[in-house]
LOBA-279406 format. One record per residue (C-alpha): residue number from 1; residue in one letter; chain; x, y, z. Coordinates in Angstrom, 1 decimal, m for minus. Layout:
# residues N
     k   r   c        X        Y        Z
   NUM   a   A        X        Y        Z
...
***
This chain:
# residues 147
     k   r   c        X        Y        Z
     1   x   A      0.0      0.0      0.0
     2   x   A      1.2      3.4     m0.7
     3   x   A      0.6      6.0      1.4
     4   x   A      1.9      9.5      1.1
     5   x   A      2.9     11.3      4.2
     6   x   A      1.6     15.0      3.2
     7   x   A     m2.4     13.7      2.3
     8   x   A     m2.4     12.3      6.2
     9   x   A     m1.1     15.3      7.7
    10   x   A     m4.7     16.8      6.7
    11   x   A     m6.3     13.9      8.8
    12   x   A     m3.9     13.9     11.6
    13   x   A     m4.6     17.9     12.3
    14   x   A     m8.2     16.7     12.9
    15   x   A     m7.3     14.2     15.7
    16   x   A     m7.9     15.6     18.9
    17   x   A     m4.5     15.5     20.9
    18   x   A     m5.1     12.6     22.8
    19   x   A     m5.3     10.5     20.1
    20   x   A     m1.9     11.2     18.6
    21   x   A      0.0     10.3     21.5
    22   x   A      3.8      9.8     20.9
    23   x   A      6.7     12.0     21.6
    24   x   A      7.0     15.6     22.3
    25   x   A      8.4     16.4     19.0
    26   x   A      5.3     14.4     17.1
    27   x   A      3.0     16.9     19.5
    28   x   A      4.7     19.7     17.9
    29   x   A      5.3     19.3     14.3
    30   x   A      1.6     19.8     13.5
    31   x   A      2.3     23.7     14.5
    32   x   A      4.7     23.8     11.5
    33   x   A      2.9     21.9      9.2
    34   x   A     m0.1     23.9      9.1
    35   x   A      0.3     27.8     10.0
    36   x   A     m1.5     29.3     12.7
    37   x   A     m2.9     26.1     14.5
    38   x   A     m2.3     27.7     17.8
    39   x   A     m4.6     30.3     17.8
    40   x   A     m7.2     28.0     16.4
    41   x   A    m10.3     26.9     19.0
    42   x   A     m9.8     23.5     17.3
    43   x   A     m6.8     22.8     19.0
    44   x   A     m6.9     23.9     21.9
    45   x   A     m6.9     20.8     23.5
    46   x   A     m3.2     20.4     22.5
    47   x   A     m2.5     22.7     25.5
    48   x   A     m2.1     23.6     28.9
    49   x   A     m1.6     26.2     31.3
    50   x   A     m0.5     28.5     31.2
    51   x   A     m0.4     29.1     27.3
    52   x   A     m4.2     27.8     27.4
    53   x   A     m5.3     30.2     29.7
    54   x   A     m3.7     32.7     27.2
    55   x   A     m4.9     31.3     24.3
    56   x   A     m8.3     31.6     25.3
    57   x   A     m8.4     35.2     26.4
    58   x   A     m6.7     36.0     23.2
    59   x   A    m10.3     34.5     21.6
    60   x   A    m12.4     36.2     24.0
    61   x   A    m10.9     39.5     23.0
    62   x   A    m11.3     38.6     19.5
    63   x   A    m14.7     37.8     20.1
    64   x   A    m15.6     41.2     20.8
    65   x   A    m14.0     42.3     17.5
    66   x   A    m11.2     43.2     18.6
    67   x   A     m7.7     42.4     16.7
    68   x   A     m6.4     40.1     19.6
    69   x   A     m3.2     40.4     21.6
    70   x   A     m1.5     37.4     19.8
    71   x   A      1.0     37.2     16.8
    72   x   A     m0.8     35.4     14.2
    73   x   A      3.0     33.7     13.5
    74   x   A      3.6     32.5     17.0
    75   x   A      5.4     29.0     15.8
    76   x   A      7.3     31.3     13.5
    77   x   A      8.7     33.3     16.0
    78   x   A      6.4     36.2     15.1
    79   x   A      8.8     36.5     11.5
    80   x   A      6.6     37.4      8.1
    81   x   A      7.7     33.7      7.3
    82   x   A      8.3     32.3      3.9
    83   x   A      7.1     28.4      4.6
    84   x   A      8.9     26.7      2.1
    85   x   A     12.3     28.6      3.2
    86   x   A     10.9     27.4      7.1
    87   x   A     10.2     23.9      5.9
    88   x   A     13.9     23.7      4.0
    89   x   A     15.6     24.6      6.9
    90   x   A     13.2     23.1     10.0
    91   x   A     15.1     21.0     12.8
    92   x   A     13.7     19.5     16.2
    93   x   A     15.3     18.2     19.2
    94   x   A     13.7     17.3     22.4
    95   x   A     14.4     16.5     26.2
    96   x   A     12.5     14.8     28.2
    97   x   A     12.0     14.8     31.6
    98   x   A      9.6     12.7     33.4
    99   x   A      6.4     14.2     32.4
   100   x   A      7.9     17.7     31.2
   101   x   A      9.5     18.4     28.0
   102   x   A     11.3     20.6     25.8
   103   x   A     10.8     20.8     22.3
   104   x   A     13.8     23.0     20.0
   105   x   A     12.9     23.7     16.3
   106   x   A     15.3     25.5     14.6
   107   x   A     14.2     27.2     11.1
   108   x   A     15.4     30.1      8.5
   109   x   A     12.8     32.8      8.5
   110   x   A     13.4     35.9      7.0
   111   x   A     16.8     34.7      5.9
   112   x   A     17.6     34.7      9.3
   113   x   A     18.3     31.6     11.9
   114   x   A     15.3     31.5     14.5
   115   x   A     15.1     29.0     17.3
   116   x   A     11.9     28.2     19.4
   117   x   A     11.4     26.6     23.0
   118   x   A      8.2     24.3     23.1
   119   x   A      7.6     23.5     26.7
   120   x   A      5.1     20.5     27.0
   121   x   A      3.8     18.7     29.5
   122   x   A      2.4     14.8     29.4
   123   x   A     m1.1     14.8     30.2
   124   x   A     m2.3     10.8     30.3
   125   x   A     m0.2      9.9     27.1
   126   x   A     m0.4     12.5     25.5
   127   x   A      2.1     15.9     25.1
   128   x   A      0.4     19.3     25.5
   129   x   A      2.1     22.4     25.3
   130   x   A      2.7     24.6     28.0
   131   x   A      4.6     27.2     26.8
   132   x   A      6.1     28.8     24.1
   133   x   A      9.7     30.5     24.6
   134   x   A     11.5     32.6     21.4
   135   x   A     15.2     31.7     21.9
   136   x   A     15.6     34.7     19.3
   137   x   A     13.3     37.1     20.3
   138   x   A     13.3     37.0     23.7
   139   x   A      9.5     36.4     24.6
   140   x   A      7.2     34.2     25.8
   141   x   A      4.1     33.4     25.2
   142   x   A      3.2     33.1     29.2
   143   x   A      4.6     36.6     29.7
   144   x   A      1.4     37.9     27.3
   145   x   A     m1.0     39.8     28.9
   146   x   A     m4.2     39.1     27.3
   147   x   A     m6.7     40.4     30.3
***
């Protein structure tokens, strides 16, 4: 049987977190493989506190029609991001320990070397992210204030 890899990413984004339980790289790659997944309702059960709670003020202002407080490029480290020069250029590497992880991907943006922090947390079997930590830019998505 022949399967290609890029027709089940489409499928996999639609599995709710628990379901794609495996390491804390595999819980992260679905950020970079389709654009703005974080700030998606969707997926919000891919996370934890305290980027959840942010995440979720971040819609309720929204929801009053207002722009948001967020970066609409978070997993890009908040670049104006040319995804095939991301995707060229896209690295991981994890540690692990216990139930707490952390996630490196290393990409090009903006012709420019960028590296993010994932900080994850096991949940049952599954990996949910906690955190989100620009190694270049020096934020973090906790540090937001979304009230």
């Amino acid at each position: 049987m022949n399967v290609r890899i890029g027709a089940l990413v489409p499928v996999l984004l639609l599995l709710p977190a628990h379901a794609l339980a495996g390491t804390a790289t595999e819980a992260v790659q679905p950020f970079y493989a389709h654009p703005g997944l974080e700030l998606e309702a969707s997926a919000r059960d891919r996370f934890v506190d305290p980027a959840f709670t942010i995440l979720n003020q971040n819609d309720a202002i929204k929801a009053t029609g207002e722009e948001g407080c967020l970066d609409p490029a978070l997993a890009f480290d908040d670049t104006d991001y040319d995804l095939a020069e991301v995707t060229a250029s896209l690295g991981f590497s994890e540690t692990v320990n216990g139930n707490e992880a952390k996630v490196f991907a290393a990409f090009k943006a903006e012709n420019a070397p960028h590296r993010m922090q994932w900080r994850l947390r096991k949940v049952g079997d599954a990996w949910k992210v906690a955190d989100l930590v620009s190694m270049t830019g020096d934020w973090a998505l906790s540090q937001f204030n979304c009230q």
